[in-house]
SELO-470613 format. One record per residue (C-alpha): residue in one letter; x, y, z. Coordinates in steps of 0.2 Angstrom, whole numbers, plus 5000, padded with zeros to 4 digits. Layout:
<recs>
AXYZ...
</recs>
This chain:
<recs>
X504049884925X502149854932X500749774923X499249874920X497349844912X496149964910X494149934912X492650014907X490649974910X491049874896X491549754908X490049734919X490649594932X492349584933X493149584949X494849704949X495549614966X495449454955X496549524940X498349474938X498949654935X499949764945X498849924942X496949964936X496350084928X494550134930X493350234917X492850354928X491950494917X491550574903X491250734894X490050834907X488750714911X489450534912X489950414925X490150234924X488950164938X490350024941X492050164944X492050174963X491750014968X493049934956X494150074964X493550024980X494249844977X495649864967X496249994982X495749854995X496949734987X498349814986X498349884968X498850034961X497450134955X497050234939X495450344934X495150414918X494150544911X493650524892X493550674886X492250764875X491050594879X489550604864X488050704869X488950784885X490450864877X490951024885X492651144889X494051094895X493651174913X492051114914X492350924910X493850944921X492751014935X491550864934X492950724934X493750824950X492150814960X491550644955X493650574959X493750694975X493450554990X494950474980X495950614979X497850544983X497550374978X497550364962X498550434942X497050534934X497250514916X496350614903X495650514887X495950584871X495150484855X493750504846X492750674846X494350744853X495150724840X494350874833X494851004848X496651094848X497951034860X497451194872X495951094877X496950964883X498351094890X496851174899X496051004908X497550944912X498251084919X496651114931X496850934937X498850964940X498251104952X497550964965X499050904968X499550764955X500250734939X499150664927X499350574912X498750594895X498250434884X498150424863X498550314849X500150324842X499650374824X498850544831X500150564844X501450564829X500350694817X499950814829X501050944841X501050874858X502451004863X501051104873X500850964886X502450854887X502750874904X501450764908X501850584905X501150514889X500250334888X500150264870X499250144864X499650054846X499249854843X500149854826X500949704830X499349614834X499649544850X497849464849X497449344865X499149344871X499549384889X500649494897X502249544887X503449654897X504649704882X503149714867X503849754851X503549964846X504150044829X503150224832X504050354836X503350454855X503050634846X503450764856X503750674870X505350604873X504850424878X503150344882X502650314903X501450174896X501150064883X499449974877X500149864867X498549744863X496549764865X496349584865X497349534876X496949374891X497549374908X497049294922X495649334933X494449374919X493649284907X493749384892X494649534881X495649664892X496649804886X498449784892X499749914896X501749904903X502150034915X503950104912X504250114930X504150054950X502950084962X503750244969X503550324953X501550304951X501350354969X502450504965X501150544949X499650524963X500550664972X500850564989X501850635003X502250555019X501550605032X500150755027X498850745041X497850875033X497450745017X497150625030X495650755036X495150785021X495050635014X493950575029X492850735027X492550725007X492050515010X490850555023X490050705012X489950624997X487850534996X488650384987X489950355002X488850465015X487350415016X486750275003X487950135007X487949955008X488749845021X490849845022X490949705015X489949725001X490249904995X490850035009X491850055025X491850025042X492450145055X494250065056X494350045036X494050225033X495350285044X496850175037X496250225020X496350405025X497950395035X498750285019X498050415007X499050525019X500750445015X500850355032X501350175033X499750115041X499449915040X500449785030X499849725014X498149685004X497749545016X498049605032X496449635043X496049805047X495149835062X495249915078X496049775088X497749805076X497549995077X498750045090X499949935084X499749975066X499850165069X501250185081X502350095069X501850215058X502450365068X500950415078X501050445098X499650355108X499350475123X497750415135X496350495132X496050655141X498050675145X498150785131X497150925121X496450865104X497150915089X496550915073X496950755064X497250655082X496450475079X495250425095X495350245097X494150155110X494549955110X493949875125X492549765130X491149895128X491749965113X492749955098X492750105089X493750255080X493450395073X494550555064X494650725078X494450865064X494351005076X493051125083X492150985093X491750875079X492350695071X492250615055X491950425058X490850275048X489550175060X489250015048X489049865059X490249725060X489049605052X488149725040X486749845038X487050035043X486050125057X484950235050X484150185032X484850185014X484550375006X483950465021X485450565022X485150585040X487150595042X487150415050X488150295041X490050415037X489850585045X490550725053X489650735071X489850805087X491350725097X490550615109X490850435117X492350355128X493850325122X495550235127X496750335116X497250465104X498350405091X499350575089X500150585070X501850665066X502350815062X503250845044X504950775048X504550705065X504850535059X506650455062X507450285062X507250215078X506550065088X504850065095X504049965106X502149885106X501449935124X500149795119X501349665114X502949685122X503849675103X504749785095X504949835078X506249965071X505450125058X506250195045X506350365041X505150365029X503850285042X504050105032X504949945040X505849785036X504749615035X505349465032X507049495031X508649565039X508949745044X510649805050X510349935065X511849995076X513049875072X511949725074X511049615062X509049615066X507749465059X505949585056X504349435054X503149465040X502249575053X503949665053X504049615072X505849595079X506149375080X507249315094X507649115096X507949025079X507849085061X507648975044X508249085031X508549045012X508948855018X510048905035X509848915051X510049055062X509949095081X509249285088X509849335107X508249305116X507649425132X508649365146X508649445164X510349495158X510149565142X508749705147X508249785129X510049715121X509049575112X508649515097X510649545086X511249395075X512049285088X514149215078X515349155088X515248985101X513348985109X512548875123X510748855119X509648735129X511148645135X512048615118X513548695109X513348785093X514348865082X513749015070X514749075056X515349265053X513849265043X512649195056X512449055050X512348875060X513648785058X513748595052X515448475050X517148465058X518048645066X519648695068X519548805086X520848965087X521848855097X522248715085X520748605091X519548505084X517748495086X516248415076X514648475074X513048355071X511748355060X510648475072X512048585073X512448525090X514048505096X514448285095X515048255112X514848065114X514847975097X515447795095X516247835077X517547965083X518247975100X517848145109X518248205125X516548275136X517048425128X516848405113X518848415110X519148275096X520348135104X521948095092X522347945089
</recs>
């Protein structure tokens, strides 16, 4: 289950990234006319850290109202720089109360045809009174607060009597209107999700690895005036070059950074996207291809920019330290734009092919270290990864770790790089090991050994505090070798 709140211009000031929820969900528009002035930049930060991202459309907004198609239409093209990254969800309340269903069958179909699923929000009593069966293949949110859950927090099992009408259970349930979380001081509408992660990414109709969206993506930011042209500095409102190309290749399905808190620039890039399956070939060793990355990081230039073909690139050209070249609403194409190709550049960070990417280790040409990808382009951090036979430790980088390892209150030891070793390295060391000049023992299980041992051969040994082998200890009597003298 995932925690979700969901925010109108009703609450002017809060800060989404703040909010102790695993999903928001963003008033976007309304009827034909509407936008909330606040939608994209709390979907700009509740993207930037690391949450799940809704946007609704209330349909049939007072004094805007208009068909299904057309209000569909005006949500698709305010939402379309977001497109991939986020659940749309059409509103149905108030003056929609007095359309039939085929409205709703109608707008929700035409945003379907995008490429996601979205969802379709009532209360329960109207959801129970009406027939739904025209549309219950897209996931229904309901909202009842019949068990007055006023001021409480979040509740991952709230109490629900109603029935889900045609549907045959509930995707979502707003559950109070009052309710307080942290991260905001005030009254939130809170809502459980019946479901993981994978599922909502599903609904936003990800898929790993589609460079076209990647393009696209790119391409819809940079035309869009809000994003385009009129833009603050990055870290205020908008992008810089390197932001707008990990959102685009994320939006793409590809595995590109690691978590909310990571830094996104330049420097990381070749790292970041190699791991993610794409092929770094020198620039000018190969022919450019649409949806290649060009990469310049060196001490004249740190930039990056999106190839979309036919001579041109999509890139942003914020400065590091604010301000934007060019002047707020000139539209002069300056700030996000597709432009000529033009500059030097180090690399082309090549992406993969549907299907392209496979299990295998990859090497940092940077770093030396290596990490291993999954099939799905994703990795292990902070954990242990079986590969081959072996046991591997992955950082919370998801870098291979050689020497020591604390783990869950244990010690453990990785094969280090050794003139001997060549790329063998880094497995669970078990079995008798000299490190440094002492003796160790590690368990079957890896882990370091403490106490007295009982070798195959009958023997006995003792093993310090540190692990150690005790070979000179005044309270039992053992041979240089550790062997254990009998009395």
């Amino acid at each position: 289950m995932l925690r979700a709140v969901d925010i109108s211009s009703w609450q002017a000031g809060i800060s989404p990234s703040a909010l102790d929820c695993d999903i928001v969900i963003v008033k976007a528009t309304g009827g034909t006319g509407y936008e909330n002035p606040y939608w994209r930049q709390w979907a700009d930060e509740a993207l930037a850290g690391g949450k799940l991202l809704g946007l609704y459309h209330f349909a049939c907004e007072k004094g805007s109202a208009g068909t299904a198609s057309q209000e569909a239409e005006q949500f698709l093209a305010a939402t379309a720089p977001y497109r991939g990254r986020f659940v749309p969800i059409l509103d149905w309340e108030a003056d929609a109360l007095q359309m039939p269903v085929s409205w709703a069958k109608e707008w929700l179909e035409t945003v379907s045809a995008s490429g996601c699923t979205p969802m379709f929000y009532g209360y329960a009593n109207n959801v129970n009174s009406t027939d739904y069966s025209p549309i219950t293949r897209f996931p229904l949110w309901m909202a009842s607060y019949l068990f007055r859950y006023d001021g409480a927090g979040w509740v991952d099992d709230p109490l629900n009597t109603w029935r889900t009408g045609d549907w045959a259970s509930m995707a979502m349930y707003q559950y109070t209107s009052t309710g307080r979380i942290g991260g905001w001081d005030g009254n939130l509408d809170l809502s459980i999700y019946y479901g993981e992660r994978a599922d909502w990414l599903r609904l936003e109709g990800v898929s790993m690895g589609d460079k076209e969206k990647m393009v696209e993506y790119a391409v819809g930011i940079a035309e869009d005036d809000w994003h385009g042209y009129s833009q603050a500095d990055r870290w205020d409102r908008d992008r810089d070059c390197a932001s707008l190309t990990y959102d685009a290749a994320s939006v793409a399905g590809f595995s590109v950074g690691r978590g909310p808190d990571r830094v996104r620039y330049t420097g990381t890039m070749y790292d970041d996207f190699t791991m993610a399956g794409f092929t770094a070939y020198p620039y000018g060793s190969v022919g450019l291809q649409r949806g290649d990355i060009l990469l310049a990081h060196n001490e004249n230039r740190q930039h990056t920019e999106i190839y979309v073909g036919d001579g041109m690139t999509v890139g942003a050209h914020c400065s590091e330290t604010g301000g934007i070249y060019g002047q707020p609403g000139d539209q002069t194409g300056n700030e996000i734009s597709v432009a000529p190709l033009w500059g030097d550049w180090d690399w082309v960070l090549r992406p993969p092919e549907d299907g392209e990417i496979m299990g295998k280790w990859v090497k940092s040409e940077k770093s030396g270290k290596w990490w291993y990808r999954h099939e799905d382009g994703s990795w292990t951090s902070n954990g242990w990864e079986f590969v081959n036979g072996k046991w591997y430790y992955f950082d919370k980088d998801g870098w291979m770790v050689t020497g020591w390892v604390s783990w869950e209150g244990g010690w453990f030891y990785c094969q280090p790089k050794t003139s001997k070793t060549g790329n063998d390295y880094g497995w669970m060391v078990t079995g008798s090991k000299t490190i440094k000049g002492k003796k160790y023992y590690f368990e079957p299980n890896g882990a370091m050994y403490k106490g007295f041992r009982q070798g195959k051969s009958g023997t006995w040994y003792c093993y310090g505090p540190d692990g150690a082998m005790v070979t000179d200890d005044s309270r039992i009597k053992v041979a240089s070798t550790g062997k254990i003298k009998v009395a």
